[in-house]
Residue frames relative to the residue before (quaternion, step in Angstrom):
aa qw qx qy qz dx dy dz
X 1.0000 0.0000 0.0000 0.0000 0.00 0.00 0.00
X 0.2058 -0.7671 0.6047 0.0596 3.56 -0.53 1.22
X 0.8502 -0.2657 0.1858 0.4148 3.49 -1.42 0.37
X 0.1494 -0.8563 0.4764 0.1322 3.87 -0.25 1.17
X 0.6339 0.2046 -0.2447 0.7046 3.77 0.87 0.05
X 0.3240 -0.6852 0.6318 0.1622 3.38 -1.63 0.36
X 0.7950 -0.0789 -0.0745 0.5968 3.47 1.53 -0.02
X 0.6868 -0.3761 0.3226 0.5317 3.73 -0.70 -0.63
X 0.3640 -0.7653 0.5184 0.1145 3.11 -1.32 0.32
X 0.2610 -0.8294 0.4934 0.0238 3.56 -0.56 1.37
X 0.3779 -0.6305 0.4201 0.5321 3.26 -0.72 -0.50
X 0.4233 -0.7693 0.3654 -0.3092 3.45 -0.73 1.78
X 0.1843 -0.7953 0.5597 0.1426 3.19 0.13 0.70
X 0.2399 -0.7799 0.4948 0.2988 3.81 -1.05 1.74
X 0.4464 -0.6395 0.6216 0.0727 3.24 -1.75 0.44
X 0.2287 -0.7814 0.5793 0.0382 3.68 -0.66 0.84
X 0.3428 -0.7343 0.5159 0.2777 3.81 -0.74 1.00
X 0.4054 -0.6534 0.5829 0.2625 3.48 -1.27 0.13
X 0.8260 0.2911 -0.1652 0.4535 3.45 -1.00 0.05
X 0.2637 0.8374 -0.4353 0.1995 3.61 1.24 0.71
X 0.2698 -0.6978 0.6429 0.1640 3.77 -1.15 -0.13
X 0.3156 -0.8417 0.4346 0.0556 3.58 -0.68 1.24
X 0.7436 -0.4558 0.1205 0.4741 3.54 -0.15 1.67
X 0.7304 0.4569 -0.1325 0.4901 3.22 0.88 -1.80
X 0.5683 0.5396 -0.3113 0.5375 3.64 0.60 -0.57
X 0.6505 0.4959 -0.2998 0.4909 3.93 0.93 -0.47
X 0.8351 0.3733 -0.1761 0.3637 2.94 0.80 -1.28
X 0.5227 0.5390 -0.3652 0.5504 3.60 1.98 0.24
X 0.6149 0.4281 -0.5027 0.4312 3.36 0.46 0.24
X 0.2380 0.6805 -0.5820 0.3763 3.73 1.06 0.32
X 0.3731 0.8283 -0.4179 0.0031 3.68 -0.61 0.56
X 0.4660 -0.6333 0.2645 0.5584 3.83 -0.12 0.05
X 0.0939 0.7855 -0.6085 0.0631 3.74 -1.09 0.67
X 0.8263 -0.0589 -0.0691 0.5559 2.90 0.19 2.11
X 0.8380 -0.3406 0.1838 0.3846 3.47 -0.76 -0.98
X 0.6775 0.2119 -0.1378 0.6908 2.88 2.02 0.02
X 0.7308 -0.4646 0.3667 0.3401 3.41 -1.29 -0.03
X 0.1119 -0.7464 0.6494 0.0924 4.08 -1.02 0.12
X 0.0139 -0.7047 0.7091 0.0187 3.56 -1.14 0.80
X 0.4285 -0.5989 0.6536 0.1747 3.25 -2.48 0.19
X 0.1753 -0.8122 0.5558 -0.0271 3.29 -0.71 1.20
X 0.1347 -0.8403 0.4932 0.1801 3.40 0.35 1.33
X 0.7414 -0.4496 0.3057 0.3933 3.80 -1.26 0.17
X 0.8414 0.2658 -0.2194 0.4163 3.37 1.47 -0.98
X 0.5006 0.6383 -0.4423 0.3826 2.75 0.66 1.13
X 0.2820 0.8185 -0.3028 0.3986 3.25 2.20 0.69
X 0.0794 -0.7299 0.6754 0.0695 3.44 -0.78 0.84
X 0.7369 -0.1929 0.1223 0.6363 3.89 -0.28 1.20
X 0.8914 -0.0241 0.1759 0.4169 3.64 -0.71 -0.83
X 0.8093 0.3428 0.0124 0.4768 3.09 0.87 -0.99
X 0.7356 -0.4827 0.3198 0.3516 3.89 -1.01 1.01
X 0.2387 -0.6334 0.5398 0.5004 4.21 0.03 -0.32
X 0.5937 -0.5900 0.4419 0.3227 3.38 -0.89 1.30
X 0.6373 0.5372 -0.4144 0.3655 3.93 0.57 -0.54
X 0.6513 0.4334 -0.2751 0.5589 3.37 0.95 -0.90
X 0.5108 0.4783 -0.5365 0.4716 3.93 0.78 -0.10
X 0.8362 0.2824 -0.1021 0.4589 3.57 -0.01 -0.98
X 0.2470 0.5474 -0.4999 0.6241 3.41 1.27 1.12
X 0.8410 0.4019 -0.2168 0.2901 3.11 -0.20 -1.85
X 0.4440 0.7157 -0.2950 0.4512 3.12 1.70 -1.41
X 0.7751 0.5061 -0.1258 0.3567 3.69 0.16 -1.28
X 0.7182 0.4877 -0.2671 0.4183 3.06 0.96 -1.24
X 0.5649 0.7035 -0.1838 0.3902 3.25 1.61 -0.64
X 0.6859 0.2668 -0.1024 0.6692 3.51 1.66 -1.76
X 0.4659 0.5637 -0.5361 0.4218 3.47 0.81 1.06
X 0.7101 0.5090 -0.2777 0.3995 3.20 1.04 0.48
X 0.4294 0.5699 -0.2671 0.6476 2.88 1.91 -0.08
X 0.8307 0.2391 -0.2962 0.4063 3.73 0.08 -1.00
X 0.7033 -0.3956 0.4245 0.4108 3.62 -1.32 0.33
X 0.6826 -0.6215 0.3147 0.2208 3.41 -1.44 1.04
X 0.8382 0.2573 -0.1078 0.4687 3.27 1.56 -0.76
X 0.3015 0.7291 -0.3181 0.5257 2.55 1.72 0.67
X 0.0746 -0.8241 0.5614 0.0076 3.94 -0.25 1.31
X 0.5977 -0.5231 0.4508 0.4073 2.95 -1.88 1.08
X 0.1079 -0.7221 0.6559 0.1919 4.11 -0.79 0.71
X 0.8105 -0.0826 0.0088 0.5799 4.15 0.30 -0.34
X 0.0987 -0.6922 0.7140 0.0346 3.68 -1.30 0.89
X 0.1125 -0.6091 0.7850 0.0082 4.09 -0.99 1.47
X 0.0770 0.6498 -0.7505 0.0931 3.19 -1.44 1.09
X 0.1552 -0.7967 0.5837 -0.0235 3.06 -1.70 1.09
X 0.5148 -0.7025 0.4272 0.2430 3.39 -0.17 1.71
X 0.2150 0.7035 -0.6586 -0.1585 3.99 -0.05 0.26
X 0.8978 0.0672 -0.0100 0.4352 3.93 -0.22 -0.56
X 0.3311 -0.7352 0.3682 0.4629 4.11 -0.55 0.45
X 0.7011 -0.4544 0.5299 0.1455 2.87 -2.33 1.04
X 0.1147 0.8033 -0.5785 -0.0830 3.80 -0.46 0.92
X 0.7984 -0.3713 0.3122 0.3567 3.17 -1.70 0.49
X 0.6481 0.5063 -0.3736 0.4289 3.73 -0.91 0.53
X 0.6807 -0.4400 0.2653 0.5222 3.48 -1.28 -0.56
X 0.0160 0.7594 -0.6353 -0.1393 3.14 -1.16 0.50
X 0.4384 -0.7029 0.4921 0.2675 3.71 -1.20 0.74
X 0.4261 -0.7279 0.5295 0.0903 3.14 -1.21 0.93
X 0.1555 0.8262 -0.5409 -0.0239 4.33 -0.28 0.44
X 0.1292 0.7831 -0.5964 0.1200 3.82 -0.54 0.93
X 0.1199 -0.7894 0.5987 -0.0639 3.39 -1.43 1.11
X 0.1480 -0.6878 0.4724 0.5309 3.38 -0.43 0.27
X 0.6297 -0.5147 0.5443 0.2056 2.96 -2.39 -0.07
X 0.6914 -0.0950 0.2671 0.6646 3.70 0.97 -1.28
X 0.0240 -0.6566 0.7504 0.0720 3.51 -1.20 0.91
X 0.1106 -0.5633 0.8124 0.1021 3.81 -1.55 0.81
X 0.8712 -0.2465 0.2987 0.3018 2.48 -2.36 -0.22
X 0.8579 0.1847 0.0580 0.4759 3.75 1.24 -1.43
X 0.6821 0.2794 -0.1688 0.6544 3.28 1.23 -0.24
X 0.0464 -0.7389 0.6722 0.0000 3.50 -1.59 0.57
X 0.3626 -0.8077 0.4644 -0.0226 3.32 -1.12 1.72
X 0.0460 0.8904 -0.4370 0.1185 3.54 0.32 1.23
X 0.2191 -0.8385 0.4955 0.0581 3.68 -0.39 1.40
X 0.1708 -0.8014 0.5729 -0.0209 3.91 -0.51 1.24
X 0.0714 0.7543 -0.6474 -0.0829 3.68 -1.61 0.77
X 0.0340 -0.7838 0.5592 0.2680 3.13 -1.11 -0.02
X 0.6833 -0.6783 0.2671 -0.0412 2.81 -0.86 1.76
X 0.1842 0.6826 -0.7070 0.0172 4.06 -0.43 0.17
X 0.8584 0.0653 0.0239 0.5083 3.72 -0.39 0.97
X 0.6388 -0.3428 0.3513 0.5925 3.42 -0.16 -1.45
X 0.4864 0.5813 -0.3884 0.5240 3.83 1.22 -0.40
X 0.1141 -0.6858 0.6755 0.2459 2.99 -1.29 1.45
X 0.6391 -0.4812 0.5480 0.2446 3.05 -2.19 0.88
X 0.7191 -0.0893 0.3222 0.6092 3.56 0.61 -2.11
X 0.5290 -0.6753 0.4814 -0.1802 2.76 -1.67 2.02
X 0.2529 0.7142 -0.5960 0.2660 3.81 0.17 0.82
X 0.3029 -0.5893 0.7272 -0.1793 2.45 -2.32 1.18
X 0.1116 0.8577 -0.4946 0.0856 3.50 0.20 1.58
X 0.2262 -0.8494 0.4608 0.1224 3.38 -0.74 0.69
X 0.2123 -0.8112 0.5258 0.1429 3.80 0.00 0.86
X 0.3162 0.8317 -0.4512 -0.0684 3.48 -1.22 0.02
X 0.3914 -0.6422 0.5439 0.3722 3.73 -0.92 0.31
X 0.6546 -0.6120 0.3626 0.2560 1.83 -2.35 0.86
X 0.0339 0.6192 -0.7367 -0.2696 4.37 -1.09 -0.23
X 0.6830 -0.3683 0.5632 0.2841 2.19 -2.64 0.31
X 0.1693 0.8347 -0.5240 0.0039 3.52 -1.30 0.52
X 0.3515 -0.7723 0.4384 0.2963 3.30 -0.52 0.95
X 0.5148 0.5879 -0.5045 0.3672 3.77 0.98 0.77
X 0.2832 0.8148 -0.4989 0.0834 3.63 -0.49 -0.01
X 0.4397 0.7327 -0.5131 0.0803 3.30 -0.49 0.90
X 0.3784 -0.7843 0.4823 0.0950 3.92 -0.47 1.12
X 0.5888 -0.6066 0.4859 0.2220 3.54 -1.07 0.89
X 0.4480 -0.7485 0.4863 0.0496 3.39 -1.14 0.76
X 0.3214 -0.7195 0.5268 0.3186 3.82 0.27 0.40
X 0.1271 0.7944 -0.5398 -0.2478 3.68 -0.46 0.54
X 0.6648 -0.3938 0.5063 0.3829 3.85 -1.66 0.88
X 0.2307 -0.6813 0.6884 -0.0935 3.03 -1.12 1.66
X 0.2003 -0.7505 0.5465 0.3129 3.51 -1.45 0.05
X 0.2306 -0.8667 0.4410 0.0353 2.94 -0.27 1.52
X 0.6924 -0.4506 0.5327 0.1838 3.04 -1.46 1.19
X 0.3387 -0.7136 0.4397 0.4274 3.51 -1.52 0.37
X 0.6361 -0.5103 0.1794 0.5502 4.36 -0.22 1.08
X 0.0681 0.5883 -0.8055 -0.0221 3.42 -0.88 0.17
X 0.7640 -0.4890 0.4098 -0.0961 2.95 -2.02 2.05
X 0.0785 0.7338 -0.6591 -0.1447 3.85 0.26 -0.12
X 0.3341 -0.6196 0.6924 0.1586 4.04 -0.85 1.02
X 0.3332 -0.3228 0.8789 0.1111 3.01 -2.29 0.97
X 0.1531 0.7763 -0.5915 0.1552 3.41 -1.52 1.49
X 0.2316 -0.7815 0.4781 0.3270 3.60 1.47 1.43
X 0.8681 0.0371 -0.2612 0.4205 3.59 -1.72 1.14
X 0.6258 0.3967 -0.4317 0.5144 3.82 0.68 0.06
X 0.8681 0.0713 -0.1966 0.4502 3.74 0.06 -0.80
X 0.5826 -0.5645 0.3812 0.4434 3.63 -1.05 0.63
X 0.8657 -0.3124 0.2304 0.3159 3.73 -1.72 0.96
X 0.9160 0.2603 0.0199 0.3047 2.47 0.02 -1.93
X 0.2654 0.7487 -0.3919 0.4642 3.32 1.53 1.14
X 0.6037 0.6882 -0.2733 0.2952 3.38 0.91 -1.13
X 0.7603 0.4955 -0.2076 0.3651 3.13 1.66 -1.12
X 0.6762 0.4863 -0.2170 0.5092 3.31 1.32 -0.36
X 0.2525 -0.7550 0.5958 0.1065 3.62 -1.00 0.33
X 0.0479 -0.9018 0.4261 -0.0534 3.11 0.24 1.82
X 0.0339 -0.8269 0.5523 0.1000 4.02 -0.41 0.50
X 0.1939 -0.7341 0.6303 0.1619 3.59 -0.43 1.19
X 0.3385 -0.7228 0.6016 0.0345 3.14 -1.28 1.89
X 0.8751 0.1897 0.0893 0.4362 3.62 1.37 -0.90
X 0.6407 0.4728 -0.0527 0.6026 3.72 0.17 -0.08
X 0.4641 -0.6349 0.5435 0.2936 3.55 -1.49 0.04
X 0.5812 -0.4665 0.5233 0.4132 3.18 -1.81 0.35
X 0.7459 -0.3444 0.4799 0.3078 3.35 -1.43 -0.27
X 0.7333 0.1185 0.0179 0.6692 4.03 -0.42 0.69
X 0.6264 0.5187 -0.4596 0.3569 3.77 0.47 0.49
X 0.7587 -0.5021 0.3239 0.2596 3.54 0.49 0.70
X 0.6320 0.6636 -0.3436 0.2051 3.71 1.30 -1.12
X 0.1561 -0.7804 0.5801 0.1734 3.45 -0.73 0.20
X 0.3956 0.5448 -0.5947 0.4393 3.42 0.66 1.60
X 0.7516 -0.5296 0.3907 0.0449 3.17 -1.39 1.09
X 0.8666 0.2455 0.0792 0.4271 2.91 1.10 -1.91
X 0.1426 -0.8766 0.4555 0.0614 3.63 -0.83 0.68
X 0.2339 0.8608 -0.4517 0.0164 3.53 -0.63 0.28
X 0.1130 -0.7649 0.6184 -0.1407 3.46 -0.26 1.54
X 0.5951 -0.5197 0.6055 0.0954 3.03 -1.90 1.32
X 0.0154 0.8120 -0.5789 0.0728 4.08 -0.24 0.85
X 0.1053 0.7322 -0.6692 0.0698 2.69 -1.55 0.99
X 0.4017 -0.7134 0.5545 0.1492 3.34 -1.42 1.06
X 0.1811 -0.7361 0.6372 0.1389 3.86 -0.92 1.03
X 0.4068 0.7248 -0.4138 0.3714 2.80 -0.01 1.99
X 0.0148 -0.8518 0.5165 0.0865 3.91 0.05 0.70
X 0.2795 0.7390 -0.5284 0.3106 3.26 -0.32 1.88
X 0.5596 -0.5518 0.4545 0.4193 3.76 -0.78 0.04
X 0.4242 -0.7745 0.3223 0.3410 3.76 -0.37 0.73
X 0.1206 -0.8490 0.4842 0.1734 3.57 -0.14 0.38
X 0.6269 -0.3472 0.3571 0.5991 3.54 -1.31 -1.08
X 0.7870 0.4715 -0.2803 0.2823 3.49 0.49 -0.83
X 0.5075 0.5356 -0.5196 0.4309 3.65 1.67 0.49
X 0.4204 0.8135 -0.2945 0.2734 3.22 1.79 -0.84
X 0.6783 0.4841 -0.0949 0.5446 2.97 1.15 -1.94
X 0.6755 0.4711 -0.3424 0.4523 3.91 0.62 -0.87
X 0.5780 0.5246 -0.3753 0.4999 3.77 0.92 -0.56
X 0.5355 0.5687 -0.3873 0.4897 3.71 0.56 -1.57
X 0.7882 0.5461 -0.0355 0.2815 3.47 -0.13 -1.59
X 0.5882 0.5543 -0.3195 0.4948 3.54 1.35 -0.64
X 0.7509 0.4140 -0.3635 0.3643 3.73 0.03 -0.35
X 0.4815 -0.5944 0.5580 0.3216 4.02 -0.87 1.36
X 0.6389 -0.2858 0.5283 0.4806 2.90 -2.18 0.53
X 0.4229 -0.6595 0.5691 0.2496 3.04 -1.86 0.81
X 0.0625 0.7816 -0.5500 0.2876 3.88 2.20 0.00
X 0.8341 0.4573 -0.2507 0.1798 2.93 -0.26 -2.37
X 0.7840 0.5624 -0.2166 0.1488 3.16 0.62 -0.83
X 0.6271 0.3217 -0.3441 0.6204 2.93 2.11 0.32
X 0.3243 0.5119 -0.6670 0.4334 3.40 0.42 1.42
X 0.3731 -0.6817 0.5873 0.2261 3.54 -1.81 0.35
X 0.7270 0.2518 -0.1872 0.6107 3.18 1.47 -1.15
X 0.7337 -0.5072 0.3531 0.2824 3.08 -1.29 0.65
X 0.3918 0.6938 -0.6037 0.0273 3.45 -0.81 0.81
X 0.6995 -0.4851 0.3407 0.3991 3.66 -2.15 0.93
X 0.0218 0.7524 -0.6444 -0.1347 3.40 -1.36 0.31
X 0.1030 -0.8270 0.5516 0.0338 4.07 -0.64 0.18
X 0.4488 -0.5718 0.6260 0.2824 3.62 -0.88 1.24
X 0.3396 -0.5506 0.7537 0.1155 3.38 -1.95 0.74
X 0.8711 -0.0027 0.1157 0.4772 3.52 -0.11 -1.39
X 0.1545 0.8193 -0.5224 -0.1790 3.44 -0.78 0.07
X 0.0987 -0.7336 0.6632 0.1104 4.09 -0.74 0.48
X 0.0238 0.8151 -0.5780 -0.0329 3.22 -0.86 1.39
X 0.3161 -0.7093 0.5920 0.2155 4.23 -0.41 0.72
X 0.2365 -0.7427 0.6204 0.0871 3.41 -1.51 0.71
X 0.3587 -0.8490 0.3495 0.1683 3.43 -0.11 0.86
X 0.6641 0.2933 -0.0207 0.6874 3.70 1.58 -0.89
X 0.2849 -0.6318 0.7100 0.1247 3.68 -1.15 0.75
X 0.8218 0.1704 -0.2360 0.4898 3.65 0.28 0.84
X 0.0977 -0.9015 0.4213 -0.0188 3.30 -0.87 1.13
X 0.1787 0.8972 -0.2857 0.2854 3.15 2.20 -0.34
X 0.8206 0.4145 -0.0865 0.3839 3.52 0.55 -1.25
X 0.3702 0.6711 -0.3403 0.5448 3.55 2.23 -0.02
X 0.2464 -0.5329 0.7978 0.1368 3.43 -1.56 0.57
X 0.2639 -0.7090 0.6112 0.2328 3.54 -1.33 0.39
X 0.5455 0.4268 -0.5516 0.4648 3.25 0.31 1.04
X 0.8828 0.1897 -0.2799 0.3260 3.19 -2.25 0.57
X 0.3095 0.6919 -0.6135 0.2216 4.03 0.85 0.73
X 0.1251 -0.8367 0.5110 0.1522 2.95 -1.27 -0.14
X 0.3693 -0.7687 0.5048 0.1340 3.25 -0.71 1.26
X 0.0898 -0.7569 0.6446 0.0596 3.86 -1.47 0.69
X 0.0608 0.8697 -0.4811 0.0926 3.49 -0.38 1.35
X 0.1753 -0.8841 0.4329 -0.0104 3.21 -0.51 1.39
X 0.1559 -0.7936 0.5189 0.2769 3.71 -0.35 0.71
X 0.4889 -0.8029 0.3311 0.0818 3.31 -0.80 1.30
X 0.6962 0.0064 0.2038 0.6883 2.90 1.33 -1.88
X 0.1713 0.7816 -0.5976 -0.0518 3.42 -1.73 0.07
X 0.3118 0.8297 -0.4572 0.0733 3.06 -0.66 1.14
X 0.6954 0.2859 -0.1449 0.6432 4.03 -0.61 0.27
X 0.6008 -0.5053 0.4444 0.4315 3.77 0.82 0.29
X 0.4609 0.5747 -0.5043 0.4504 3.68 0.74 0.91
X 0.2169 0.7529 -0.6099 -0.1184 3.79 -0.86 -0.37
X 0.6278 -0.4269 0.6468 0.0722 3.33 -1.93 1.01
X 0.4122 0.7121 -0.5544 0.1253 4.02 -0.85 0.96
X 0.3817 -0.7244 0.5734 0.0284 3.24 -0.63 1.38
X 0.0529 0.7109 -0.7012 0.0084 3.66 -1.36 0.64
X 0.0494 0.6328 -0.7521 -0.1771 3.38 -1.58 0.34
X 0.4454 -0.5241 0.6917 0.2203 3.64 -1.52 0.84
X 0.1822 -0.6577 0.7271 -0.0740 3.17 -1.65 0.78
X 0.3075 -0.6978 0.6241 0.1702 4.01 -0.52 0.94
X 0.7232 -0.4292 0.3209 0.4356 3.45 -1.56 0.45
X 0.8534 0.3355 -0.1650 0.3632 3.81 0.63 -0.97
X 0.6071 -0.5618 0.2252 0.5150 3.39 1.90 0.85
X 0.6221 0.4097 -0.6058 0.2797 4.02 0.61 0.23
X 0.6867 -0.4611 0.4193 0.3741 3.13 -2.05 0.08
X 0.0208 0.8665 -0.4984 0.0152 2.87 -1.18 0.68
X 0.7551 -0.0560 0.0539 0.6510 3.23 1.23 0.62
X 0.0370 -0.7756 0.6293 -0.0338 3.51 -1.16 1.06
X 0.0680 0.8356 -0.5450 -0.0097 3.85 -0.61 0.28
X 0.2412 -0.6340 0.7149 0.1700 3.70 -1.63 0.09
X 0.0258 -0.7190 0.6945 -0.0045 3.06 -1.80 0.63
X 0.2538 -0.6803 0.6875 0.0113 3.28 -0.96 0.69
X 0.1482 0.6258 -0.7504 0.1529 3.59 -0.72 1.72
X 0.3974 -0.6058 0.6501 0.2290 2.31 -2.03 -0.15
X 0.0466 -0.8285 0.5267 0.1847 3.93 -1.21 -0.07
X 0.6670 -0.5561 0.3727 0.3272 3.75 -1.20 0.85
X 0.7897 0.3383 -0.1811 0.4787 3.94 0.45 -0.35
């Protein structure tokens, strides 16, 4: 993840890109080319330099979904940011790692040449019966009155444009706050069947929360990210009105610690993740 604002944010009039490519339209150019897979990375879908890390590990998936049985769901995906993802083709290479009885272990790059770009580790698995079962609770937040994140061509990164983000809590980016905590209303501008890999693009939308107690602008970039899926079906989700809770954990030496849980349109859980970035100031 390469620099996520390019400056501060005002109040702005938003701006819409032209010549765009819809989430789903990315992820169908996933295709077989050769011994591995090949995809199209359109421009807006650019985070500073680099691909938006959701659509890496989208793309990643869409790929070792072909490898794992049909009913067989993505259960956890660790990815590790190793170099940025540029616009254009990029090659896709996945193998499995270990098949068992229930679970299947399925390693993913994406490729410039022979240099990997990004590292993943997907884990498939069926469902069992279990007598454990117990599901997260949305908790009531005090919420803030919405404030709009703008698409703003050269101020906010690309691959913003698609989503329609409303910060319920927390600060914008470059605003000074010295809360911890964040939580924005999300949506995807997109008309598609929900899969894993909007799953992962939601998870994935919200900046280091770092940023948001900086005034002046500085770069920040994910190191690692491990994101859990909570439901083996997603079909039945509108992509509008989720909501995302993001918590900065830790920070230190210019490292930081950020937790997220996803939230579906009607409050169930759907996914929880960590990331380890880093930032420039």
């Amino acid at each position: 993840m390469e620099c996520y604002v390019c400056a501060p944010i005002s109040d702005l009039p938003t701006q819409h890109g032209t010549d765009t490519m819809q989430f789903s339209a990315i992820l169908d150019t996933v295709v077989r080319a050769g011994d591995g897979w090949q995809a199209q990375v359109s421009e807006d879908w650019l985070q500073g330099r680099s691909a938006f890390g959701g659509l890496q590990a989208a793309l990643a998936w869409r790929a070792m979904r072909e490898l794992a049985p049909a009913d067989w769901s993505l259960r956890t995906l660790q990815t590790t940011f190793v170099a940025p993802v540029p616009a254009g083709t990029l090659r896709i290479a996945a193998q499995v790692l270990r098949t068992g009885k229930n679970a299947l272990q399925i390693e993913a790059r994406l490729l410039d040449g022979d240099a990997t770009l990004c590292l993943l580790v997907g884990v498939f698995g069926a469902a069992r019966a279990s007598a454990v079962a117990l599901a997260p609770t949305q908790p009531a937040i005090e919420a803030q009155a919405p404030r709009s994140f703008p698409f703003i061509a050269g101020l906010t990164p690309n691959f913003t444009q698609h989503f329609e983000a409303n910060w319920l809590h927390g600060g914008f980016p470059y605003s000074g706050s010295t809360d911890p905590q964040q939580v924005i209303e999300l949506s995807l501008r997109d008309q598609a069947t929900v899969e894993a890999g909007h799953v992962l693009a939601m998870t994935d939308f919200v900046p280091p929360v770092a940023l948001s107690m900086f005034r002046e602008p500085v770069a920040g970039s994910s190191l690692t990210w491990m994101v859990e899926l909570l439901r083996d079906r997603y079909d039945d989700l509108a992509l509008s009105r989720w909501r995302v809770d993001a918590r900065m954990l830790a920070a230190r030496d210019g490292y930081t610690e950020q937790d997220v849980m996803l939230w579906g349109p009607r409050g169930e859980p759907v996914a929880l993740s960590r990331q380890c970035m880093v930032v420039f100031g």
